[in-house]
One Martini backbone bead per residue (centre of mass of N, CA, C, O) as a GRO file, in nm:
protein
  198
    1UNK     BB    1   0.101   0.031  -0.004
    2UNK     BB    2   0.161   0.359   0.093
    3UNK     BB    3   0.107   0.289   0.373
    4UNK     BB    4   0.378   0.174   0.621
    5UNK     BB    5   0.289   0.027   0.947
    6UNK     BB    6   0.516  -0.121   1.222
    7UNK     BB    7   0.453  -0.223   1.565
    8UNK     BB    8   0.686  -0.282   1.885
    9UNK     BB    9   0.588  -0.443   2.213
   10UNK     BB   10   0.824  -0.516   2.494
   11UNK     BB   11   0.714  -0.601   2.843
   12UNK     BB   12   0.927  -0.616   3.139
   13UNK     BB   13   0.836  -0.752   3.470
   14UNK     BB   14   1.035  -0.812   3.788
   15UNK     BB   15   1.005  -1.020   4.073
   16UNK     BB   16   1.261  -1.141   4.302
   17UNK     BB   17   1.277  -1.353   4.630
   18UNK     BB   18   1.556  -1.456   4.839
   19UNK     BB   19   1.536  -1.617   5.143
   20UNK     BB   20   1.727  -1.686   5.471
   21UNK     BB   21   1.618  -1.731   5.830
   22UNK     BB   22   1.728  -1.725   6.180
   23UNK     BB   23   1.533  -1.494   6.225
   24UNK     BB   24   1.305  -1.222   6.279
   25UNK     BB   25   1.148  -0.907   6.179
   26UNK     BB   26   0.851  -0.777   6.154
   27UNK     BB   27   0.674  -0.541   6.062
   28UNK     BB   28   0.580  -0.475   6.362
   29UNK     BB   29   0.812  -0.558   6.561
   30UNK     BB   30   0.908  -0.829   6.606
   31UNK     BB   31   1.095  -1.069   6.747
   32UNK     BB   32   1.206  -1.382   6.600
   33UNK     BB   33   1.449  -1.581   6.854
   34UNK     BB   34   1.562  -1.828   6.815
   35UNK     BB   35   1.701  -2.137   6.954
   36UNK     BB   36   1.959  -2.315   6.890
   37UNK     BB   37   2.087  -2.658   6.875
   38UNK     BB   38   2.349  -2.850   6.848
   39UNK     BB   39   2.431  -3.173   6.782
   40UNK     BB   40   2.743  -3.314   6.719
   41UNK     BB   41   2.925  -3.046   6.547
   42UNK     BB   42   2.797  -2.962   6.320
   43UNK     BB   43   2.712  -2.781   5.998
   44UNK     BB   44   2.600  -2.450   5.952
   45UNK     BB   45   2.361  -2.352   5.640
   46UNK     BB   46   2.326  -2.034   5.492
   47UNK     BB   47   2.112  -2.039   5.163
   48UNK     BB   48   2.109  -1.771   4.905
   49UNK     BB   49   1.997  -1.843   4.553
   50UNK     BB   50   1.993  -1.681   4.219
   51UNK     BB   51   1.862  -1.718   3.890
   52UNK     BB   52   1.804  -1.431   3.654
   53UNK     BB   53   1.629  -1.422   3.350
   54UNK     BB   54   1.550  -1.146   3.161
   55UNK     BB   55   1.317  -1.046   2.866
   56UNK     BB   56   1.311  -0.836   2.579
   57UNK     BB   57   1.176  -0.833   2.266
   58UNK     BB   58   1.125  -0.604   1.987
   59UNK     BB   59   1.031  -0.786   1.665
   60UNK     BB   60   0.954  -0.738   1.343
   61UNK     BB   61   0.830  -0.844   1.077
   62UNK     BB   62   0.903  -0.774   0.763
   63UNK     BB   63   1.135  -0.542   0.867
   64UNK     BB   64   0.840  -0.346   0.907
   65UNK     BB   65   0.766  -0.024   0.754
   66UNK     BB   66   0.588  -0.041   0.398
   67UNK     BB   67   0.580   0.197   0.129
   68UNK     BB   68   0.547   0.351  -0.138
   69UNK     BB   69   0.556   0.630   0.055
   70UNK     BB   70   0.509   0.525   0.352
   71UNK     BB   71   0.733   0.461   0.657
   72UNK     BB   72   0.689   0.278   0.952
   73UNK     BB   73   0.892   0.233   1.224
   74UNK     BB   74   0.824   0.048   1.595
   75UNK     BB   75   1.023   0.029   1.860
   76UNK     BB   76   0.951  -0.120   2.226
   77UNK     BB   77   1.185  -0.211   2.515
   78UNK     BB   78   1.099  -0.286   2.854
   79UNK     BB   79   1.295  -0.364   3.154
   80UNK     BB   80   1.228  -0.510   3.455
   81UNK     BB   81   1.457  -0.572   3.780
   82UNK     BB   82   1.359  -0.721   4.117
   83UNK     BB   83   1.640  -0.826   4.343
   84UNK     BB   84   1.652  -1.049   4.627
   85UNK     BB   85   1.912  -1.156   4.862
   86UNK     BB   86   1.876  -1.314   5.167
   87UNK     BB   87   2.124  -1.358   5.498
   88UNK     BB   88   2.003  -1.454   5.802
   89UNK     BB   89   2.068  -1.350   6.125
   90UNK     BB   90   1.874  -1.276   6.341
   91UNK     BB   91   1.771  -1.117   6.638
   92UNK     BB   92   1.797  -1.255   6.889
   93UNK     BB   93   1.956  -1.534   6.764
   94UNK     BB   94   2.098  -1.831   6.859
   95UNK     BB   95   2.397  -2.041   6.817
   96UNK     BB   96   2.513  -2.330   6.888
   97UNK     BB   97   2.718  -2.648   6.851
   98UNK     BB   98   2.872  -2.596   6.612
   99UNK     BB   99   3.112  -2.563   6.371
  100UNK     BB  100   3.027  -2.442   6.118
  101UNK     BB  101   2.940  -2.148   6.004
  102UNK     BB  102   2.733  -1.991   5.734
  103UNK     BB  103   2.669  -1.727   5.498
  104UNK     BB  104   2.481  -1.738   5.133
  105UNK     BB  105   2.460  -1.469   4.925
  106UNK     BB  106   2.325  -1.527   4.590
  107UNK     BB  107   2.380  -1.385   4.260
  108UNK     BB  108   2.209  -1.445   3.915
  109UNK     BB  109   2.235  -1.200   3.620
  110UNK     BB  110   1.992  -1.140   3.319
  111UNK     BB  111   1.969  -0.886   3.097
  112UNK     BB  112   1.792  -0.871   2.797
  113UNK     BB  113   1.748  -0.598   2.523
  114UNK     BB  114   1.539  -0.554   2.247
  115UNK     BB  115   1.543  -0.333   1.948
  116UNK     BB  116   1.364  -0.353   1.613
  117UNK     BB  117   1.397  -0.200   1.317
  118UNK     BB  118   1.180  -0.059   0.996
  119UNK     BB  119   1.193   0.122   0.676
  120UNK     BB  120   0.989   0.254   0.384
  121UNK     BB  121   1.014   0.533   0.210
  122UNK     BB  122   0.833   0.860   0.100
  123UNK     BB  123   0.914   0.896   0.412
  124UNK     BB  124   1.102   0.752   0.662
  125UNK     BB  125   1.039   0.604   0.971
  126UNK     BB  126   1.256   0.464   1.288
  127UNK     BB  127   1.214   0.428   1.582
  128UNK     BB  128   1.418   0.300   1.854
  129UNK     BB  129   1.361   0.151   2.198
  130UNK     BB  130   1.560   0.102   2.479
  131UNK     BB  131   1.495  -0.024   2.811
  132UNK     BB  132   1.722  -0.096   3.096
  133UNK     BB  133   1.651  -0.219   3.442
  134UNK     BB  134   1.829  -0.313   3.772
  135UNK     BB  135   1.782  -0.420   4.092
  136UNK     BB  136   2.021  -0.511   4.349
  137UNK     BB  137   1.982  -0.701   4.670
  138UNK     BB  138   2.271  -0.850   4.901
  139UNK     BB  139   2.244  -1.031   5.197
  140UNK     BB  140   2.450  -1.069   5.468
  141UNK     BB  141   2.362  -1.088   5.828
  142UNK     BB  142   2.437  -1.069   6.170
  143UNK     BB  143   2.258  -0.973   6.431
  144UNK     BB  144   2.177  -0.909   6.704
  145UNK     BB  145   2.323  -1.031   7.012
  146UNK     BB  146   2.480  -1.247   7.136
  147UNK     BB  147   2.735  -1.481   7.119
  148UNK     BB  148   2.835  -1.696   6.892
  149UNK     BB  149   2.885  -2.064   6.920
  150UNK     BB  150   3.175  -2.190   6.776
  151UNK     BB  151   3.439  -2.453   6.675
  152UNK     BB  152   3.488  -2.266   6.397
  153UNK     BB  153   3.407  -2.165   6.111
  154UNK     BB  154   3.330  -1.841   5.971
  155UNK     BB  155   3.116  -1.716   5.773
  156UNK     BB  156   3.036  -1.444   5.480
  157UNK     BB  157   2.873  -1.426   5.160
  158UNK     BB  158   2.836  -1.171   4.915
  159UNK     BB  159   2.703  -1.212   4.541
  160UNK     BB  160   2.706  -1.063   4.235
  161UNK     BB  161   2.603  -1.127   3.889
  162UNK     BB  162   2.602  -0.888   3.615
  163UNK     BB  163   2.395  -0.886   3.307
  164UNK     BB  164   2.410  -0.672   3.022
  165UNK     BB  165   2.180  -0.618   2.736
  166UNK     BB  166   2.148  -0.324   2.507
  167UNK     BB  167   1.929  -0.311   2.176
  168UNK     BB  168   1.917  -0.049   1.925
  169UNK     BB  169   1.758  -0.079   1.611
  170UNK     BB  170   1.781   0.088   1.255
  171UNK     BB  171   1.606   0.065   0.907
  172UNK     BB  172   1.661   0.306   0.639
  173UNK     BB  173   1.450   0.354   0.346
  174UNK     BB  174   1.509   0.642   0.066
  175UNK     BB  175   1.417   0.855  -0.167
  176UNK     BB  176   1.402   1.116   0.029
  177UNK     BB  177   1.304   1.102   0.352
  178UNK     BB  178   1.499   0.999   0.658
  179UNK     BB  179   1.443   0.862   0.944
  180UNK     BB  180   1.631   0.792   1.238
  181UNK     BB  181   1.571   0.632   1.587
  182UNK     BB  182   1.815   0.542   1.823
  183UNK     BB  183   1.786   0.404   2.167
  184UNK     BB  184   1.997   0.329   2.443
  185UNK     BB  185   1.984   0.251   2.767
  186UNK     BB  186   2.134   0.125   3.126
  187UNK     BB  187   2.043   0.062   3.487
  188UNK     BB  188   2.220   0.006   3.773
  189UNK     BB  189   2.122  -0.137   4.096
  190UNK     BB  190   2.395  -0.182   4.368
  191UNK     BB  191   2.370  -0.411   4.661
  192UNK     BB  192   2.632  -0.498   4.869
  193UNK     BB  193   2.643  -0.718   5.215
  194UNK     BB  194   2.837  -0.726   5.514
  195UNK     BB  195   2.718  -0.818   5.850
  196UNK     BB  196   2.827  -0.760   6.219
  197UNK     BB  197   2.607  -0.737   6.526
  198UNK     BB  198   2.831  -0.893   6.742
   0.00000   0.00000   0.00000
């Protein structure tokens, strides 16, 4: 036809939370302190692990938007990814008779985030946006309390892996005037923590 005209959107969001805990403070402020002990001498392990993949892909069938006139492509991606993973002994939570203590938060994140289009016209018109936010917070953390009695080594390890992949592209095709505009976006916003409060 004259005008062709050809548009994609896709749109991720996610959240996701893991945690392991050891007595905990609930919203209300209430204090949840177990008495833990270990019979044998046994090793104790506080593990929380997550391995977190979002995709977020808009790419038009047929190359765009075509016309013997006008010609408009149209793609945008947006990924938006928040992830929690916490390792933690409560407050006022004691463990006795271990041997070795751990407490071990990690996350692996991917967020791959793509944007692509075409367009043919005179006239042709290409705008292209990708834009990928991704937040993500890892703690370790041991509250306050007495003092943890064990007979071996203590560990506390938080650790982060972020790969972040941001692709806006576009191809514009005119006899006339062609206008292309592609943007991509990517922001990383991240807390690594390891605490130990008594």
């Amino acid at each position: 036809g004259k005008t062709g005209v050809a548009g994609s959107v896709a749109v991720n969001i996610a959240f996701t939370d893991s945690e392991v805990y050891a007595g905990y403070t609930d919203e209300s402020n209430v204090v949840h302190a177990p008495a833990v002990t270990i019979t044998g001498g046994g090793d104790v392990t506080l593990k929380a692990d997550a391995d977190v993949t979002n995709t977020a892909k808009a790419l038009p069938t047929a190359g765009g938007g075509q016309g013997s006139k006008v010609g408009v492509g149209i793609s945008v991606a947006v990924n938006y990814g928040e992830n929690t993973t916490f390792a933690e002994i409560g407050d006022g939570a004691s463990i006795t008779g271990a041997h070795d203590l751990s407490l071990d938060a990690s996350l692996g994140k991917e967020m791959e985030t793509e944007a692509r289009t075409g367009a043919t016209g005179a006239p042709a018109i290409t705008p292209v946006v990708a834009v990928a936010i991704t937040a993500n917070d890892v703690d370790a953390t041991i509250g306050t309390g007495s003092q943890l009695t064990i007979g071996g080594d203590l560990d506390a390890q938080a650790s982060l892996t972020d790969q972040l992949s941001t692709t806006a592209e576009g191809d514009t095709e005119s006899s006339d005037t062609g206008v292309g505009i592609s943007v991509a976006v990517a922001v990383s916003r991240a807390r690594i923590a390891r605490n130990a409060r008594r």
